[in-house]
PAZAPA-4460 file (N, C-alpha, C; in steps of 0.05 Angstrom, whole numbers, plus 32768, in hexadecimal, padded with zeros to 4 digits):
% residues 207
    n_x    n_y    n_z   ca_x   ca_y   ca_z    c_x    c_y    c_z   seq   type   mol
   7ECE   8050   8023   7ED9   8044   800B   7EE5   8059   7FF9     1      X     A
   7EFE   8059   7FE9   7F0B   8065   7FE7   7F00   8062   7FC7     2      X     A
   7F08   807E   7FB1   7EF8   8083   7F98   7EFA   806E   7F83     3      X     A
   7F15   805C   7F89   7F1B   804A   7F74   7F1B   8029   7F81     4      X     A
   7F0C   8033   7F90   7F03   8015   7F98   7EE5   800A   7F93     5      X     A
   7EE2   8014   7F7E   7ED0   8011   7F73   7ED7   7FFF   7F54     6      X     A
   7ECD   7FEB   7F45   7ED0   7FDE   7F2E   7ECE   7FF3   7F1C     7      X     A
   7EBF   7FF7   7F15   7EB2   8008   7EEF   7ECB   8020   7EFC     8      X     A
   7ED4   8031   7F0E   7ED7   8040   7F0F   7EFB   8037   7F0F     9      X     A
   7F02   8021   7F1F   7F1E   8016   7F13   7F23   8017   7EF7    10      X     A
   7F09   8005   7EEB   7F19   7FFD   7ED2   7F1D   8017   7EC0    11      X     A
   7F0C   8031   7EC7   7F15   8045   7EB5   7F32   8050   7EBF    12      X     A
   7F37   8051   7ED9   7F4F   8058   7ED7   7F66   804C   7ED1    13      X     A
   7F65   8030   7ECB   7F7A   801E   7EBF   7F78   801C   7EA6    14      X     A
   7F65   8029   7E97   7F5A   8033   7E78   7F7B   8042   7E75    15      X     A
   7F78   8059   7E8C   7F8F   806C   7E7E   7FA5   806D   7E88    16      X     A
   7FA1   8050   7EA4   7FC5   8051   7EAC   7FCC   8041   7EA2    17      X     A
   7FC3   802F   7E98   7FD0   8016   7E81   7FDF   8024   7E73    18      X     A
   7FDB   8039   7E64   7FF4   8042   7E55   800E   804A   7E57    19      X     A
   8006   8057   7E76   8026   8057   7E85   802D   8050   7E9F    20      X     A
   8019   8033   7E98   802A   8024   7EB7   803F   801B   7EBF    21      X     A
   8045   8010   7EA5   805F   8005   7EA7   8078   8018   7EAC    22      X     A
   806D   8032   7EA7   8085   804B   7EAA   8081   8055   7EC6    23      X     A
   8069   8053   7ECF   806B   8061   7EE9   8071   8048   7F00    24      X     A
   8063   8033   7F06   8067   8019   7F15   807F   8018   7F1A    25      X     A
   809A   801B   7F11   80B1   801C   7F27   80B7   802D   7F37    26      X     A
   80A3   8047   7F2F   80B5   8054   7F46   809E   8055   7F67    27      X     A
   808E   803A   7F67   8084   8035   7F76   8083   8011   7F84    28      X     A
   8083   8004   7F6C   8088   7FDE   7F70   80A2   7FE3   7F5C    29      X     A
   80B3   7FE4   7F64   80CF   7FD8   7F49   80D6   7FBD   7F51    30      X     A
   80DD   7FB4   7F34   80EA   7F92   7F37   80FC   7F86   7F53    31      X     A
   8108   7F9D   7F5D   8119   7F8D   7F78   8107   7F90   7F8C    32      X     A
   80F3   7F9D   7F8F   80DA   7F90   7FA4   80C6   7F76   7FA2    33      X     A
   80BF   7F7D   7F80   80B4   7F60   7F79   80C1   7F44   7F7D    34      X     A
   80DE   7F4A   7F6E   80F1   7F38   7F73   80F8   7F31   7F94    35      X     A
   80F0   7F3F   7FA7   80F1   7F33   7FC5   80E4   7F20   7FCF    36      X     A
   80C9   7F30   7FBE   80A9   7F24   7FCB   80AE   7F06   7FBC    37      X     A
   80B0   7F07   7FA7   80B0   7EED   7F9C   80C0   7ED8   7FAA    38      X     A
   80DA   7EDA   7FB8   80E4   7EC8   7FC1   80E4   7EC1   7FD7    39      X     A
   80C5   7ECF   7FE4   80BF   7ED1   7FFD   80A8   7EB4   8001    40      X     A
   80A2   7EAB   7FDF   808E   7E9A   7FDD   808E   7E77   7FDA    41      X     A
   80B7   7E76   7FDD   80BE   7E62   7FC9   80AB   7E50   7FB8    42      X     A
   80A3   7E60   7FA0   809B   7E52   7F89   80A9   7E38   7F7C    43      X     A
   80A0   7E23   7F7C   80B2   7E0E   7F67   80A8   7E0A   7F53    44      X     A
   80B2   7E06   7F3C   80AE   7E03   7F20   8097   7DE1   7F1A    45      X     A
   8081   7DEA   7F15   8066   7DE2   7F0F   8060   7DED   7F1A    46      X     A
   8057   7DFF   7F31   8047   7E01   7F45   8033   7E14   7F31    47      X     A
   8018   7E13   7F39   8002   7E28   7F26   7FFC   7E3A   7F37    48      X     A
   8007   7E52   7F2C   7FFB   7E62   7F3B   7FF0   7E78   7F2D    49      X     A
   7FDD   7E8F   7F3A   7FC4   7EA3   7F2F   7FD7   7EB9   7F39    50      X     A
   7FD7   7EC9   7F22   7FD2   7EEC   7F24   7FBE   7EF8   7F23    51      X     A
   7FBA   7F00   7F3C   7FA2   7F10   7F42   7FA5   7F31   7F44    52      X     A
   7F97   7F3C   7F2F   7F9E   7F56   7F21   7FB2   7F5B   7F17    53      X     A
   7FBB   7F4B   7F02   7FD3   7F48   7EF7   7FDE   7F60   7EEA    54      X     A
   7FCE   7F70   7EDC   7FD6   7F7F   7ECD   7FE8   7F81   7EB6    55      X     A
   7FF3   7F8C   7EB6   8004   7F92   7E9F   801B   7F6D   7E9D    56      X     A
   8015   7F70   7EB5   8024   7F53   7EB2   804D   7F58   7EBD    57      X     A
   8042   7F68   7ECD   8067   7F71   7EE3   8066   7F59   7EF7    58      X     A
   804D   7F4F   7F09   804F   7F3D   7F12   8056   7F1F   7F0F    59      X     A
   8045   7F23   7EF3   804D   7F06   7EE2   8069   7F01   7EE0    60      X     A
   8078   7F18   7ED1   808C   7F12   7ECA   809B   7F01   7ED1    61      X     A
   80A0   7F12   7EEF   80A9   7F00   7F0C   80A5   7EE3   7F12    62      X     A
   808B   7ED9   7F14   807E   7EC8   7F13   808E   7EAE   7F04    63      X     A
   808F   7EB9   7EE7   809B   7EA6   7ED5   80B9   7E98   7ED3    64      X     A
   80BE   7EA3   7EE6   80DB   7E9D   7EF0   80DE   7E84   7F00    65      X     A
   80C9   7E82   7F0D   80BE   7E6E   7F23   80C5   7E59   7F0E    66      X     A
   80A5   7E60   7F08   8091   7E42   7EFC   8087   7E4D   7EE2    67      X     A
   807E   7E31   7ECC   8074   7E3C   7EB7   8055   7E3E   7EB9    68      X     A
   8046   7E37   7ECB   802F   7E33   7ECC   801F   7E45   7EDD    69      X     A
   801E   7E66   7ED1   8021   7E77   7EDA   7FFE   7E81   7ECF    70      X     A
   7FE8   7E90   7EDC   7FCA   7E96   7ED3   7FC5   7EB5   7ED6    71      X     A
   7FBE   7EC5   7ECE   7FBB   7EE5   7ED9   7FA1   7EEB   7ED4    72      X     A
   7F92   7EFC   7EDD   7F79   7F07   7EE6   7F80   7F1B   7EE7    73      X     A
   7F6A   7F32   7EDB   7F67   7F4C   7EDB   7F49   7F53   7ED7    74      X     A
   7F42   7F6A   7EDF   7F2E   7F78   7ED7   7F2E   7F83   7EC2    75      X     A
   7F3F   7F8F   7EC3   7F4F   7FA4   7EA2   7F56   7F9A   7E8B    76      X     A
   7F3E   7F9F   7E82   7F4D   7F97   7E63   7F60   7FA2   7E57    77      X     A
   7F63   7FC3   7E58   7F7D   7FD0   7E4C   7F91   7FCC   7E63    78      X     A
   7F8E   7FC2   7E78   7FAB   7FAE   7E85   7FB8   7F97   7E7D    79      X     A
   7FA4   7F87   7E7A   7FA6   7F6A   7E69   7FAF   7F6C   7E4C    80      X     A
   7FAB   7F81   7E3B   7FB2   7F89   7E22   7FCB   7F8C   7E25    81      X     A
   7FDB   7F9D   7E36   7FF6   7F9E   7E32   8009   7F84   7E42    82      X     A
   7FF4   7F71   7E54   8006   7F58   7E5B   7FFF   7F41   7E47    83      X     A
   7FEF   7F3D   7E31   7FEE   7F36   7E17   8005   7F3F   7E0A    84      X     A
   800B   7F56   7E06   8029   7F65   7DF1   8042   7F4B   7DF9    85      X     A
   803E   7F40   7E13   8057   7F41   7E2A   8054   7F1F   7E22    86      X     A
   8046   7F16   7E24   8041   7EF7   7E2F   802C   7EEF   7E10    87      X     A
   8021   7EFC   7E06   8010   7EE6   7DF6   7FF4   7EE2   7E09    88      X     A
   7FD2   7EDE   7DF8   7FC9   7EDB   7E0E   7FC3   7EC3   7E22    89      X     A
   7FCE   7EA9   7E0F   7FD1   7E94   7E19   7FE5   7E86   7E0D    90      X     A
   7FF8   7E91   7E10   8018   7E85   7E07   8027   7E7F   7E1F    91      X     A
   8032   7E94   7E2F   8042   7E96   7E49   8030   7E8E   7E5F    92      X     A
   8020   7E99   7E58   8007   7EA5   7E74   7FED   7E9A   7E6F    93      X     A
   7FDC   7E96   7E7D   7FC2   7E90   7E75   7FB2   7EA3   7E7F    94      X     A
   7FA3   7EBB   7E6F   7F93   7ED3   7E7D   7F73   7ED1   7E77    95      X     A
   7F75   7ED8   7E92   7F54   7EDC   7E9A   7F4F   7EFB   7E9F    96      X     A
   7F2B   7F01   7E94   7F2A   7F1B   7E9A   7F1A   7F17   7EB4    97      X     A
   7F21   7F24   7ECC   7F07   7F17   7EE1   7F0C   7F2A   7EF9    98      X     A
   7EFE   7F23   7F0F   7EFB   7F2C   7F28   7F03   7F23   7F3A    99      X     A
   7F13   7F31   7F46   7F1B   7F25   7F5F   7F0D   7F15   7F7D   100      X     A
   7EF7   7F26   7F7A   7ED6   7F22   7F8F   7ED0   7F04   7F86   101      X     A
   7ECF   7EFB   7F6A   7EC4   7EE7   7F5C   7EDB   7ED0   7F4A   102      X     A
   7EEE   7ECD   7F56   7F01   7EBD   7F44   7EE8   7EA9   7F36   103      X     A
   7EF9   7EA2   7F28   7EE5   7E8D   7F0D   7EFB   7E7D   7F0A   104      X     A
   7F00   7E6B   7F25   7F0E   7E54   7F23   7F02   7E46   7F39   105      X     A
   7F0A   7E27   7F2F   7F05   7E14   7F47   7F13   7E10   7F61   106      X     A
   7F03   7E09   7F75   7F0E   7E01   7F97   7F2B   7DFE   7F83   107      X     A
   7F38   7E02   7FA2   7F59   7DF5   7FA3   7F63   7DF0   7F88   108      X     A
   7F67   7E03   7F75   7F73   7DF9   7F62   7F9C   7E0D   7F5A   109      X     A
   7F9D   7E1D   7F6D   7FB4   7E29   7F6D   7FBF   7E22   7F82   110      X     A
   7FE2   7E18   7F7A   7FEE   7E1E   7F93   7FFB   7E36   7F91   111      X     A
   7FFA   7E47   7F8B   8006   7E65   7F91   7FEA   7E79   7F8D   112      X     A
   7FED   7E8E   7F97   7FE1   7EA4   7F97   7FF4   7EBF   7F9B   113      X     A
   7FF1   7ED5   7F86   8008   7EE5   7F89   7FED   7EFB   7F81   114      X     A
   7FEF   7F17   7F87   7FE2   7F33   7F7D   7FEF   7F3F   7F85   115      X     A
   7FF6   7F58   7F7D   8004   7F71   7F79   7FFB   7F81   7F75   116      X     A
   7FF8   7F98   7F80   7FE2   7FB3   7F79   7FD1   7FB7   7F74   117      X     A
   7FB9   7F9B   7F85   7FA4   7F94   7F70   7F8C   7FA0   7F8E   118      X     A
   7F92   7F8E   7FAA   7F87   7F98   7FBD   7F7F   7FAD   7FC4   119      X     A
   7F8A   7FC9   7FC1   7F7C   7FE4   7FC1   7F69   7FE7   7FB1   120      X     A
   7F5F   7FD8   7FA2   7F3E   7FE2   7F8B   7F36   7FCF   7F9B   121      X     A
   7F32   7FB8   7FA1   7F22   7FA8   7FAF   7F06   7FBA   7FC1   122      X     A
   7EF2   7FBA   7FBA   7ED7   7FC2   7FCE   7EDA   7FA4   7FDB   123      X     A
   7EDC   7F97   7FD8   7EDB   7F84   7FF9   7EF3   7F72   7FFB   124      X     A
   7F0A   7F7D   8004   7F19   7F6E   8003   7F18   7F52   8016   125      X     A
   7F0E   7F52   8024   7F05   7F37   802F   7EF7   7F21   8025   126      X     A
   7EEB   7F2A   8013   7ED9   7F17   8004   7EE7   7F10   7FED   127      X     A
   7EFD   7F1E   7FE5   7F15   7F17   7FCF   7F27   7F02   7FDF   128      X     A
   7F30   7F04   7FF1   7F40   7EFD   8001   7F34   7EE0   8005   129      X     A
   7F1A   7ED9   800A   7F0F   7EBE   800F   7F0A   7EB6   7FF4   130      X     A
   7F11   7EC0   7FDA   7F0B   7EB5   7FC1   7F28   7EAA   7FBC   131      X     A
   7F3D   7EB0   7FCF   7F56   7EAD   7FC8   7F5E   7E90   7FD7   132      X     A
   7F4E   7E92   7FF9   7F4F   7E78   7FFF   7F45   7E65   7FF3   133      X     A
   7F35   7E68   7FEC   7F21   7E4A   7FD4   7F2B   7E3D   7FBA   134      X     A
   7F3A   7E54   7FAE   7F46   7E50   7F9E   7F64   7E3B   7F9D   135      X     A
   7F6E   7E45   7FB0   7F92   7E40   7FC1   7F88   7E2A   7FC3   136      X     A
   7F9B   7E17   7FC6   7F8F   7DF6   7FCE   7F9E   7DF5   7FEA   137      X     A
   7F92   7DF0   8001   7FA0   7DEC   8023   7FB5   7DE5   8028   138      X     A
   7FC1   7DF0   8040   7FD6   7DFD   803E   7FF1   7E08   802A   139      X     A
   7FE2   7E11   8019   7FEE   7E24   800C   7FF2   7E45   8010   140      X     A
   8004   7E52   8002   8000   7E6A   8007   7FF8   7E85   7FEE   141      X     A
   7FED   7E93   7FF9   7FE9   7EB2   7FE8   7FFB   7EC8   7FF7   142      X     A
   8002   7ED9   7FDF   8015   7EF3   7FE5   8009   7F0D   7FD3   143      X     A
   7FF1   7F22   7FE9   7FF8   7F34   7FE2   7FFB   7F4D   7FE9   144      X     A
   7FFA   7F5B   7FD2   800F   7F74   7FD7   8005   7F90   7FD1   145      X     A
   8009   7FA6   7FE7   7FF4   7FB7   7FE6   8002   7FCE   7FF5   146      X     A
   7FEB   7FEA   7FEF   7FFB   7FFD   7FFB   7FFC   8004   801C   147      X     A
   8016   8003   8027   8012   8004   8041   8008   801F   804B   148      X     A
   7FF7   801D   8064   7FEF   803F   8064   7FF5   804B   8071   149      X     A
   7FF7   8069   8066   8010   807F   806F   8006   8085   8084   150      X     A
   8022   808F   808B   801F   8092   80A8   801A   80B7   80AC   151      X     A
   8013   80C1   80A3   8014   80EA   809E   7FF6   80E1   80A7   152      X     A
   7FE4   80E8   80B8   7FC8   80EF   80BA   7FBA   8100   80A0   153      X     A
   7FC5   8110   809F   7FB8   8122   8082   7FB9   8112   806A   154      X     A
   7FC8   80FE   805D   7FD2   80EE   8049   7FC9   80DF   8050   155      X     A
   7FC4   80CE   8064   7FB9   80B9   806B   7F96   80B5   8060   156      X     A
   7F86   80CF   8063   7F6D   80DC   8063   7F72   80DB   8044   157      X     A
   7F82   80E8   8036   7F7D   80EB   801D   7F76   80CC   800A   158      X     A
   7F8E   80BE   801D   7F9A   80A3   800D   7F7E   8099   8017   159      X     A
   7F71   8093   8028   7F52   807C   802A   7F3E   8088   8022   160      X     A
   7F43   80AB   8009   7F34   80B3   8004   7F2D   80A6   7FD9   161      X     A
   7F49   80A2   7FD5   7F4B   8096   7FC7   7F4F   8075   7FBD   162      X     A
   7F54   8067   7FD1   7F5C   8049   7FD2   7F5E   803A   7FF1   163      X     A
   7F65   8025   7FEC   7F6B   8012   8008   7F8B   8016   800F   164      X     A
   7F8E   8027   8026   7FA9   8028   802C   7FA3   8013   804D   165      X     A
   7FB3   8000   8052   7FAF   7FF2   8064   7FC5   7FEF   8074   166      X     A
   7FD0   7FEB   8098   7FDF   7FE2   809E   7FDB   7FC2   80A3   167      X     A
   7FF3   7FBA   80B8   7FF7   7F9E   80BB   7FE0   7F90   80D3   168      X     A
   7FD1   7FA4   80E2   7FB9   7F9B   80EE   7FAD   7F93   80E2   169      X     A
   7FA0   7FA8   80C6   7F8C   7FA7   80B7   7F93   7F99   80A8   170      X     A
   7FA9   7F8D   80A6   7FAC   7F7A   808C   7FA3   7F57   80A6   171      X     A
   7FB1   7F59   80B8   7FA8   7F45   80C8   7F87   7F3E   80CD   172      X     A
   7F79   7F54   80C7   7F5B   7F54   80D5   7F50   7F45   80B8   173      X     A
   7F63   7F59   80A2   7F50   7F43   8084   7F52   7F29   807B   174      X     A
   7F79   7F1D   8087   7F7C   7F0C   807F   7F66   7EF3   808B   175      X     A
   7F68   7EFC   80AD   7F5D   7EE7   80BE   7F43   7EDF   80B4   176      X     A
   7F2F   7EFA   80AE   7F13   7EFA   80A8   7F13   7EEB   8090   177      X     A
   7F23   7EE6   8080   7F21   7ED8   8068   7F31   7EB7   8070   178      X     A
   7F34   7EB1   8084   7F38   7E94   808E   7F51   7E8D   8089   179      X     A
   7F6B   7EAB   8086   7F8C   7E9D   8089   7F93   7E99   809A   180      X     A
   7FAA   7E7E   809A   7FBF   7E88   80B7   7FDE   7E8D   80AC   181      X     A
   7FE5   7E85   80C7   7FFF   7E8F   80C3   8011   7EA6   80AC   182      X     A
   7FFB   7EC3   80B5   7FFE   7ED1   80A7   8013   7EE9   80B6   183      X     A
   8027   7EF4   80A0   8042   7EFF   80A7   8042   7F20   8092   184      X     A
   8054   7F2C   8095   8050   7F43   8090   806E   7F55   8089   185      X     A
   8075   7F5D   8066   8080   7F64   806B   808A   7F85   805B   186      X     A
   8090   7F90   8060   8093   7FB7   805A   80A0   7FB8   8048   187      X     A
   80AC   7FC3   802E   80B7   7FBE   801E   80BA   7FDE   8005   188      X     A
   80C8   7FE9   8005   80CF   8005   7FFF   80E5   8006   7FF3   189      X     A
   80D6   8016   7FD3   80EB   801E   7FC3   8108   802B   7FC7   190      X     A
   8108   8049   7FDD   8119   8056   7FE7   810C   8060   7FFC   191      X     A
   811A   8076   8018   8112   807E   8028   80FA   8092   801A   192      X     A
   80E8   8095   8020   80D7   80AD   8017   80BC   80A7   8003   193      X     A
   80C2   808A   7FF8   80B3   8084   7FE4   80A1   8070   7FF1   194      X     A
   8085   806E   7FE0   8075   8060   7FED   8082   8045   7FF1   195      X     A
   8072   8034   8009   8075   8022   8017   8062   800D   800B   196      X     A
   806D   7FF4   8004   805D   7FDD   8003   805B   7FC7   801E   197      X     A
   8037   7FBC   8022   803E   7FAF   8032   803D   7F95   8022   198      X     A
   8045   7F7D   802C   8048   7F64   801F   803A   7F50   8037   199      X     A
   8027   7F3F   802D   8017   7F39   8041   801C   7F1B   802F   200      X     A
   8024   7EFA   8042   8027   7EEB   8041   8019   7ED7   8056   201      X     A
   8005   7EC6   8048   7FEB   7EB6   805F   7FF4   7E99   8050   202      X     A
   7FE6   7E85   8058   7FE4   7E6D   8056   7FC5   7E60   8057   203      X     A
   7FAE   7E51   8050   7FA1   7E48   804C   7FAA   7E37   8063   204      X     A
   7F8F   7E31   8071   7F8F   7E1E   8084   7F8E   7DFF   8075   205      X     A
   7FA2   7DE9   8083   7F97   7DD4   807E   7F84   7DCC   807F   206      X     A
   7F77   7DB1   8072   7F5C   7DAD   8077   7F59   7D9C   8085   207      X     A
***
């Protein structure tokens, strides 16, 4: 388990990247990647859907384009503080402070599920991942989005020494274990050279 996949030890480091996330986050997720993933989901306008580790609220943004009936989740309070600046805390958005392991919502009550840079802190991402099916109402879908892992052996070692770097196996072995199907996969990169996002898209089984 990698150093910041750990809770108490996340939220301090989003203590002090809250201040310049919003400055550094493009030159790793910028808007024309988000803007892909999003229309990878066709959202329609009502649809409710949850941000899971919303943060600063870059995901949201997107989001609101969709639909107005848009919910975000964070652990971080000095994350949620600056997607408050952005949205109001229940004006645009409706924010929750919470856990991903433990959503604090009812069975089937979203049809969307979207996270963004939230999976690498996860200590069990599988057990997040089945809080995501319970939540999703059947056959619906979740989209998320995480770092794909490098391919350098030496960087590779460093990167799972610090977080969850995963490929499309390992994203297959979590989705399944957490009860998706029809789950697809897709790579997504700022420029040649710059880190790689993977974009992982499942469906909730009918019931």
């Amino acid at each position: 388990m990698g150093v910041l996949e750990n809770k108490a030890r996340a939220r301090l480091f989003y203590k002090y990247l809250s201040k310049v996330y919003d400055q550094v986050n493009p030159f790793i997720w910028n808007e024309e990647m988000r803007d892909e993933a999003l229309e990878m989901l066709d959202i329609e306008q009502g649809d409710r859907v949850l941000d899971v580790g919303c943060g600063t609220g870059f995901g949201t943004e997107g989001l609101l384009r969709y639909t107005d009936d848009v919910h975000g989740l964070d652990q971080s309070i000095h994350q949620m503080q600056k997607a408050w600046k952005k949205f109001g805390k229940n004006d645009e958005v409706r924010f929750y402070r919470g856990d991903a392991e433990r959503l604090p919502f009812a069975d089937d009550t979203f049809d969307v599920i979207w996270s963004s840079g939230s999976i690498e802190y996860w200590p069990n991402p599988v057990v997040a991942l089945e809080e995501f099916r319970r939540v999703v109402k059947p056959g619906h879908k979740v989209l998320v989005v995480g770092p794909d892992d490098p391919k350098s052996g030496v960087f590779q070692k460093l990167a799972d020494a610090i977080m969850l770097f995963y490929d499309e196996d390992e994203a297959d072995r979590m989705f399944e274990a957490a009860g998706f199907v029809d789950i697809e996969h897709h790579i997504l990169q700022r420029q040649p050279g710059s880190p790689r996002a993977i974009v992982t898209i499942a469906r909730a089984p009918e019931e």
